[in-house]
C-alpha positions as a Markdown table, in Angstrom:
| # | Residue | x | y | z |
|---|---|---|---|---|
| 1 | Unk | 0.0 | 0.0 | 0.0 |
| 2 | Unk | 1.7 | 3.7 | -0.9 |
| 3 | Unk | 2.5 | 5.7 | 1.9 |
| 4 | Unk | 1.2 | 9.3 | 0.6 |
| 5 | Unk | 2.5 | 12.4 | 2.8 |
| 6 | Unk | 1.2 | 16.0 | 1.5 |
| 7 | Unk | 2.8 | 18.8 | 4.0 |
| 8 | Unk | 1.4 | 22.4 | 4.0 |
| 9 | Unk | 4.4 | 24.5 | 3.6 |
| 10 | Unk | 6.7 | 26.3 | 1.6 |
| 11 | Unk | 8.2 | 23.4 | -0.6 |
| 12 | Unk | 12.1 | 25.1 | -0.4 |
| 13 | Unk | 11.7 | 24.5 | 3.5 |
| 14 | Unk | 10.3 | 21.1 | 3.1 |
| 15 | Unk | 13.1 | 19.8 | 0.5 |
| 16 | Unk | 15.9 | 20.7 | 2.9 |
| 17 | Unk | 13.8 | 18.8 | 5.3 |
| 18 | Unk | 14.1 | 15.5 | 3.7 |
| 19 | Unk | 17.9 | 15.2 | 3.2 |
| 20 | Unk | 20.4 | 13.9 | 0.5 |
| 21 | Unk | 19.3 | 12.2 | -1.9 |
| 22 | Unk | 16.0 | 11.0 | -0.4 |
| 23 | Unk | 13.8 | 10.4 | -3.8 |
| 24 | Unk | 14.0 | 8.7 | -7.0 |
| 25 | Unk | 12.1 | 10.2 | -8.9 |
| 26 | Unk | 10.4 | 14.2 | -8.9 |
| 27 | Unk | 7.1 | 14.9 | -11.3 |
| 28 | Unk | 5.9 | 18.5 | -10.7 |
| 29 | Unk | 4.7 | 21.6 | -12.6 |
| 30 | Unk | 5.4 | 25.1 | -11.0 |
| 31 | Unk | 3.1 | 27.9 | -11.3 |
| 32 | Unk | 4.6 | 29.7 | -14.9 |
| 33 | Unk | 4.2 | 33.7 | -13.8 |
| 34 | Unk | 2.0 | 33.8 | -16.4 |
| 35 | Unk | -1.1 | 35.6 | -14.3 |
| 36 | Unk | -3.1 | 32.6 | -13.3 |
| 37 | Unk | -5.4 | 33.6 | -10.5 |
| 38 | Unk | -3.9 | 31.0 | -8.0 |
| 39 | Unk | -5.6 | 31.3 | -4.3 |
| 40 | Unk | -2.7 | 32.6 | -2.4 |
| 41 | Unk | 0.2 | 33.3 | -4.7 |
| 42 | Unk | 0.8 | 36.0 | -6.7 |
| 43 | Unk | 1.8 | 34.4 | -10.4 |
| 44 | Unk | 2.8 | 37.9 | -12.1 |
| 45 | Unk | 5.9 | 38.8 | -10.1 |
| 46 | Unk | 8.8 | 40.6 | -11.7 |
| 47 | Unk | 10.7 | 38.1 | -14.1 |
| 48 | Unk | 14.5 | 38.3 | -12.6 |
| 49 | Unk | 12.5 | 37.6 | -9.2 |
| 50 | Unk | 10.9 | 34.5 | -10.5 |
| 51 | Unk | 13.7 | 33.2 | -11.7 |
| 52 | Unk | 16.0 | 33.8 | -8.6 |
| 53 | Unk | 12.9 | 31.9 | -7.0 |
| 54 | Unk | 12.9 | 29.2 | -9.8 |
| 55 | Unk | 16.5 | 28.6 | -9.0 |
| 56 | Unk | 15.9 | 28.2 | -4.9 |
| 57 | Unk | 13.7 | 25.4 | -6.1 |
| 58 | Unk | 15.9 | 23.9 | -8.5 |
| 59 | Unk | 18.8 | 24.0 | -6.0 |
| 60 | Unk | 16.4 | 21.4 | -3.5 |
| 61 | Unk | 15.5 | 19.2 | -6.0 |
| 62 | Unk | 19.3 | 18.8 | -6.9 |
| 63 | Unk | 20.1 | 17.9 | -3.6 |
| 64 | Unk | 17.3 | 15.7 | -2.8 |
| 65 | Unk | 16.8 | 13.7 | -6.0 |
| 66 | Unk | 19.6 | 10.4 | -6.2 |
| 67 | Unk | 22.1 | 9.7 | -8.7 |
| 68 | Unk | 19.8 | 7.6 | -11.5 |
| 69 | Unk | 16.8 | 9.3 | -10.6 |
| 70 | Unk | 14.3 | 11.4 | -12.9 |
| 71 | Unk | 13.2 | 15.0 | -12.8 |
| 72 | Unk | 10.3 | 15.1 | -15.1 |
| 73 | Unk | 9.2 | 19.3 | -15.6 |
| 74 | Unk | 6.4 | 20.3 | -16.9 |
| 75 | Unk | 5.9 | 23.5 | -17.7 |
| 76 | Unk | 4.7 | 26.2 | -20.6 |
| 77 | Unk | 4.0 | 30.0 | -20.9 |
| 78 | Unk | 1.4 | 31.7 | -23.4 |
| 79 | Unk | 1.5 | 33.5 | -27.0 |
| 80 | Unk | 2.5 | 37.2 | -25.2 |
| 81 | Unk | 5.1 | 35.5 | -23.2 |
| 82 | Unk | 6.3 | 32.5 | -24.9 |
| 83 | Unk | 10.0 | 32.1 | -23.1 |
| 84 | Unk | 8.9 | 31.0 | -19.5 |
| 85 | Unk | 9.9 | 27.2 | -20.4 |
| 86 | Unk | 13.3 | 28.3 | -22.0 |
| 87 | Unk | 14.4 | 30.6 | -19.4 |
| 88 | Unk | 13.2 | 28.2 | -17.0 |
| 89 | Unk | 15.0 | 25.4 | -18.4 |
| 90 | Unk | 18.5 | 27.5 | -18.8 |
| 91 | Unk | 18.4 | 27.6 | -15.2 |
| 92 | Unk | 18.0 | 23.9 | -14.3 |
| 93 | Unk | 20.7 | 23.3 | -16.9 |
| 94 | Unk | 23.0 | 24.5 | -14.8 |
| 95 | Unk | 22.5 | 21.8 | -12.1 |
| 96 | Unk | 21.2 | 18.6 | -15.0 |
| 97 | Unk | 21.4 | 17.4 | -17.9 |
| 98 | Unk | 18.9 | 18.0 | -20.4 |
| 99 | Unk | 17.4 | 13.8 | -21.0 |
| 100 | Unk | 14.3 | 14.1 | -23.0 |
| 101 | Unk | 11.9 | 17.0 | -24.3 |
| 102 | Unk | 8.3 | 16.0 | -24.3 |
| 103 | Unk | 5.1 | 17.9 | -26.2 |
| 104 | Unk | 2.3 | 16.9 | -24.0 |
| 105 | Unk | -0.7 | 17.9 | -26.6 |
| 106 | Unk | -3.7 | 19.0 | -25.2 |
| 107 | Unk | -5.6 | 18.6 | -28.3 |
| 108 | Unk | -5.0 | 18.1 | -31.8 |
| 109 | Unk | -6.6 | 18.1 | -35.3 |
| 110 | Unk | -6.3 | 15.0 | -37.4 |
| 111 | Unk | -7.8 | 16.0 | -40.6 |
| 112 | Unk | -11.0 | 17.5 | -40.0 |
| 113 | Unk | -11.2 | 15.7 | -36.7 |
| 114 | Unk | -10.6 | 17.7 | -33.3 |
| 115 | Unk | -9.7 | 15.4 | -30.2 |
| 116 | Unk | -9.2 | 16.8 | -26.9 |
| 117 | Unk | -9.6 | 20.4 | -24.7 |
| 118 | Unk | -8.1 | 23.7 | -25.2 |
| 119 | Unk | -8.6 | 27.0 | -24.1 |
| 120 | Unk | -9.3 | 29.3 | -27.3 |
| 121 | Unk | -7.4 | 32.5 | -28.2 |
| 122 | Unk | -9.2 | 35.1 | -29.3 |
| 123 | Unk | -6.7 | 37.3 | -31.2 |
| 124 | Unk | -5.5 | 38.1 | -34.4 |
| 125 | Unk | -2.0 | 37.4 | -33.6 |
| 126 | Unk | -2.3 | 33.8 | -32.1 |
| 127 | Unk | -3.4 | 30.5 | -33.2 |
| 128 | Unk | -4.6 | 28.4 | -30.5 |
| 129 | Unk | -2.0 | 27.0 | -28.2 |
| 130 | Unk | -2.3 | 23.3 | -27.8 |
| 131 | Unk | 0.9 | 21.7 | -26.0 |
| 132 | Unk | 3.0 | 22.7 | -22.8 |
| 133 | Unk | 6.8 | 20.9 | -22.7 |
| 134 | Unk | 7.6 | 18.3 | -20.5 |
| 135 | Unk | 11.4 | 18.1 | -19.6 |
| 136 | Unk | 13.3 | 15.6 | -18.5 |
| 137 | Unk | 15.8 | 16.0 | -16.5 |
| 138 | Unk | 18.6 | 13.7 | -14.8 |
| 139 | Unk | 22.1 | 14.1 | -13.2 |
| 140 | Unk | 24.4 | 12.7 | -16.0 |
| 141 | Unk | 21.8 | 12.4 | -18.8 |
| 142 | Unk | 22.2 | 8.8 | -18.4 |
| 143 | Unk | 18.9 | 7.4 | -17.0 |
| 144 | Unk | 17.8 | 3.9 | -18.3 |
| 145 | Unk | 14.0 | 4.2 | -19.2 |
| 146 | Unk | 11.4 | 1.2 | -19.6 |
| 147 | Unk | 10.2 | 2.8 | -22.8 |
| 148 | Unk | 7.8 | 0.4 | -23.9 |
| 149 | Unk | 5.8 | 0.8 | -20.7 |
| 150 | Unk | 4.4 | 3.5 | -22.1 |
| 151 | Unk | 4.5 | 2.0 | -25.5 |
| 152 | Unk | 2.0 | 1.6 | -28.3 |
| 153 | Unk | 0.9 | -1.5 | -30.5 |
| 154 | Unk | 2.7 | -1.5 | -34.3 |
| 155 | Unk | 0.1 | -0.3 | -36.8 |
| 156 | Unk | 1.8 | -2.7 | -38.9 |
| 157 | Unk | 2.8 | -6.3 | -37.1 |
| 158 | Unk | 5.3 | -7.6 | -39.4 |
| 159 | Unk | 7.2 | -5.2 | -37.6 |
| 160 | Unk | 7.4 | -7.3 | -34.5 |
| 161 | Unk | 9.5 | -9.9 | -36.3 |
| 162 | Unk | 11.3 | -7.3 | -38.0 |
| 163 | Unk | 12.5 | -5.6 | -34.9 |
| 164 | Unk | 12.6 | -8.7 | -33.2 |
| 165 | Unk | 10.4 | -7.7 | -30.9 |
| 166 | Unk | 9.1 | -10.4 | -28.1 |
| 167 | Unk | 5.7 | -8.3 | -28.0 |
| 168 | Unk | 3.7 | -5.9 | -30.1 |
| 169 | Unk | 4.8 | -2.7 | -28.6 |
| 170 | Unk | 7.1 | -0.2 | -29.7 |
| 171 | Unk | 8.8 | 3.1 | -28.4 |
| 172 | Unk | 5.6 | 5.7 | -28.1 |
| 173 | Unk | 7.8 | 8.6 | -28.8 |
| 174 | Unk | 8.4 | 12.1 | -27.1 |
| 175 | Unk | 4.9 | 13.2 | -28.5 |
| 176 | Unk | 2.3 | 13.0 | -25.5 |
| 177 | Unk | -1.6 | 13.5 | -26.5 |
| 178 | Unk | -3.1 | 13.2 | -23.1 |
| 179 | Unk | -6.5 | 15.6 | -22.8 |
| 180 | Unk | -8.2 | 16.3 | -19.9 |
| 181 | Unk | -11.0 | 14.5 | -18.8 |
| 182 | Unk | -14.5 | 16.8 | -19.2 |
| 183 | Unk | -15.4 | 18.9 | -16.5 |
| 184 | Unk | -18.9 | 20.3 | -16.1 |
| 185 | Unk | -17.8 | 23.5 | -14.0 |
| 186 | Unk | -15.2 | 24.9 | -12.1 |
| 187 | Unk | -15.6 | 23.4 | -9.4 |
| 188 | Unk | -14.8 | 19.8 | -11.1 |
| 189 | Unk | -11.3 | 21.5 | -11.4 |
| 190 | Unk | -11.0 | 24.1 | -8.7 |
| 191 | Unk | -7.0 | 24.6 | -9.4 |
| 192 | Unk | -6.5 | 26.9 | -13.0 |
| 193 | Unk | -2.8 | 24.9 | -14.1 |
| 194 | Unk | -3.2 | 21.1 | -13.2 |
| 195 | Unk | -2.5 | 18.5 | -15.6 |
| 196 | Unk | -4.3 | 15.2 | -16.0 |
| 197 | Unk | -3.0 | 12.1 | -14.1 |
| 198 | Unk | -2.1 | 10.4 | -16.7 |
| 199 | Unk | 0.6 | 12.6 | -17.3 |
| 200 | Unk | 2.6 | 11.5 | -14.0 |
| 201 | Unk | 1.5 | 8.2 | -14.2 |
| 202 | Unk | 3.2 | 8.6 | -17.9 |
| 203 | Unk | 7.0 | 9.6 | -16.5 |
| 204 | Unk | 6.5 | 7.0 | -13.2 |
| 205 | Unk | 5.9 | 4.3 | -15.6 |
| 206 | Unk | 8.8 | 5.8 | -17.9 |
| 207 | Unk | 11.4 | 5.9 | -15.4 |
| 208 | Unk | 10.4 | 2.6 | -14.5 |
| 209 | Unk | 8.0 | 1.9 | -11.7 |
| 210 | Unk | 10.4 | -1.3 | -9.9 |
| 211 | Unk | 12.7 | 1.0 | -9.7 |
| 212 | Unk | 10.9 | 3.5 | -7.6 |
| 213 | Unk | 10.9 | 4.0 | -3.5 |
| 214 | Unk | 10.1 | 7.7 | -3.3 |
| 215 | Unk | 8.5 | 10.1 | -5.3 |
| 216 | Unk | 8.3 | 14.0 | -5.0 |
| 217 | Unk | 6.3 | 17.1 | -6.3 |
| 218 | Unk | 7.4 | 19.9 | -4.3 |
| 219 | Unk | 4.0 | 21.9 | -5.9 |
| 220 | Unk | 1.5 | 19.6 | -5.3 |
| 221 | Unk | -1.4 | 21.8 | -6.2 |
| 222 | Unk | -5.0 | 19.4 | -5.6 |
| 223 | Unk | -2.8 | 16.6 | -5.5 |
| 224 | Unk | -2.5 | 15.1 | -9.6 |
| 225 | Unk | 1.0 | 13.6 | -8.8 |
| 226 | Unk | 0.3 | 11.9 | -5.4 |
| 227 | Unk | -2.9 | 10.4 | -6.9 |
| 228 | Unk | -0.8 | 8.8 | -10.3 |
| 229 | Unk | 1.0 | 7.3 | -7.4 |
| 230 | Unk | -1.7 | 6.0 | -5.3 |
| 231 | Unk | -2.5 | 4.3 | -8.6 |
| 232 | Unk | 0.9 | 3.2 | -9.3 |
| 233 | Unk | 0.9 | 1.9 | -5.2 |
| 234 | Unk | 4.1 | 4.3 | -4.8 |
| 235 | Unk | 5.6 | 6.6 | -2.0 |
| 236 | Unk | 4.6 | 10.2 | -2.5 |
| 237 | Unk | 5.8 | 13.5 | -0.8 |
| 238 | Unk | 4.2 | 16.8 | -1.4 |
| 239 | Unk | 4.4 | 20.3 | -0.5 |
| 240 | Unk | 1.7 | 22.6 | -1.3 |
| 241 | Unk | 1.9 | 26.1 | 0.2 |
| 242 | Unk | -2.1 | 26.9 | -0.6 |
| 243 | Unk | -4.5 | 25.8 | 2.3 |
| 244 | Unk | -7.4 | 25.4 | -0.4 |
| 245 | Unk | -5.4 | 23.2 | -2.7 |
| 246 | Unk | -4.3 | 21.2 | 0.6 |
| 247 | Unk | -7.4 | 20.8 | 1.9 |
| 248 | Unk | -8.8 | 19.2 | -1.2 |
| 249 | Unk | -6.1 | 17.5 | -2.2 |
| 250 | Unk | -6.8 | 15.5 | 1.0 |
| 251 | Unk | -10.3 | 14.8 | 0.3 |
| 252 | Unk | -9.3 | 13.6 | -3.4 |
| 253 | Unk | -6.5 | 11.0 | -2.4 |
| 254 | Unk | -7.7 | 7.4 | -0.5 |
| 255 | Unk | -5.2 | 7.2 | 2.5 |
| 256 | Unk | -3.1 | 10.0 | 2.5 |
| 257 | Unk | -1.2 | 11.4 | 5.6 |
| 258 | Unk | -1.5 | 15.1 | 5.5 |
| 259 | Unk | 1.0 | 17.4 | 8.0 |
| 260 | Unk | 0.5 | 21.3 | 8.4 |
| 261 | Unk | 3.7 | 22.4 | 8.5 |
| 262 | Unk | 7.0 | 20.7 | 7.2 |
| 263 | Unk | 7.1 | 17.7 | 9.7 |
């Protein structure tokens, strides 16, 4: 049974908390300073000061995270301001090695088929913005992955033999189409930047769930990652600095331990 631990708290306090290399493997998704209308933190500070706090961060999860682990980032900006990711990114490439860049899509158009949920632009300078990055980040760059646990069947099956393949799956890719599920209001989805749980559940099984003992998302928002590991019957520490987002993330998750305060 996974042992699920969500702390209210700032999540720089509650990294330095845990020690050397206490986790395997690290799935989150900062706020962007984009101006999303979070509960209790303001999201449009001055850019130097968001990245001098993007680095505080960054700095934790180096130390925490073990040789052979797996940072998995997800993060994105918007058509005014389309650098956040970059800039972001420069910054943790100064403590890891850049591993794999994946384009989670949100929706797509397949002829004249739509499939998933966006959020439309209306401007004459835009097109509607469909994906957000995923990066994946590791110490030396040198992670083995179990890639075909998040495979997908060949469309054509002689390539099984062809590849020598022992089943029919192959390599999905670094292109991740994973919509939302439908929400009928707001309050379905009370937190404005959370990603569906398939998209942790996605980097667990990627890194390789036999290899995991501890996982971490220092902004644990209504609780996505801790719930893809309540699935995935893992270990899961969270910080989440937003009493709202706290509280219902310990309504949403079966079992959790929750701790006001850094404990």
């Amino acid at each position: 049974m996974s042992n699920i631990r969500l702390h209210k708290g700032d999540c720089i306090e509650g990294m330095q908390s845990l020690g050397e290399a206490a986790v395997d493997v690290v799935v989150t998704s900062p706020p962007y300073n984009i101006g999303k209308e979070y509960g209790s933190y303001d999201d449009g500070i001055p850019r130097d000061d968001y990245l001098d706090w993007c680095r505080g961060w960054i700095v934790e999860i180096w130390h925490v995270l073990k040789e052979g682990g797996s940072f998995f980032l997800n993060i994105g900006g918007k058509p005014t301001d389309p650098w956040v990711p970059f800039d972001v990114a420069q910054i943790v490439r100064r403590y890891f090695q850049l591993q794999n860049t994946f384009i989670w899509v949100k929706s797509i158009a397949i002829d004249e088929m739509t499939h998933g949920h966006y959020k439309p632009i209306n401007s004459p300078r835009f097109v509607n913005d469909c994906f957000e990055y995923v990066f994946h980040f590791s110490h030396e760059g040198k992670v083995p992955l179990d890639r075909l646990a998040v495979g997908v069947p060949y469309a054509d099956k002689s390539n099984i033999e062809r590849w020598q393949g022992k089943q029919d799956r192959r390599c999905r890719g670094n292109t991740w189409f994973l919509p939302y599920d439908t929400i009928q209001s707001r309050s379905d989805r009370p937190h404005p930047a959370t990603f569906p749980v398939a998209l942790p559940e996605m980097c667990l099984k990627l890194h390789g769930v036999e290899r995991i003992q501890q996982v971490l998302d220092p902004f644990m928002g209504i609780g996505t990652t801790a719930l893809a590991c309540y699935n995935l019957d893992l270990d899961c520490i969270g910080f989440e600095i937003d009493d709202d987002y706290w509280q219902y993330s310990r309504e949403r998750i079966p079992a959790v331990r929750t701790e006001g305060g850094q404990g």
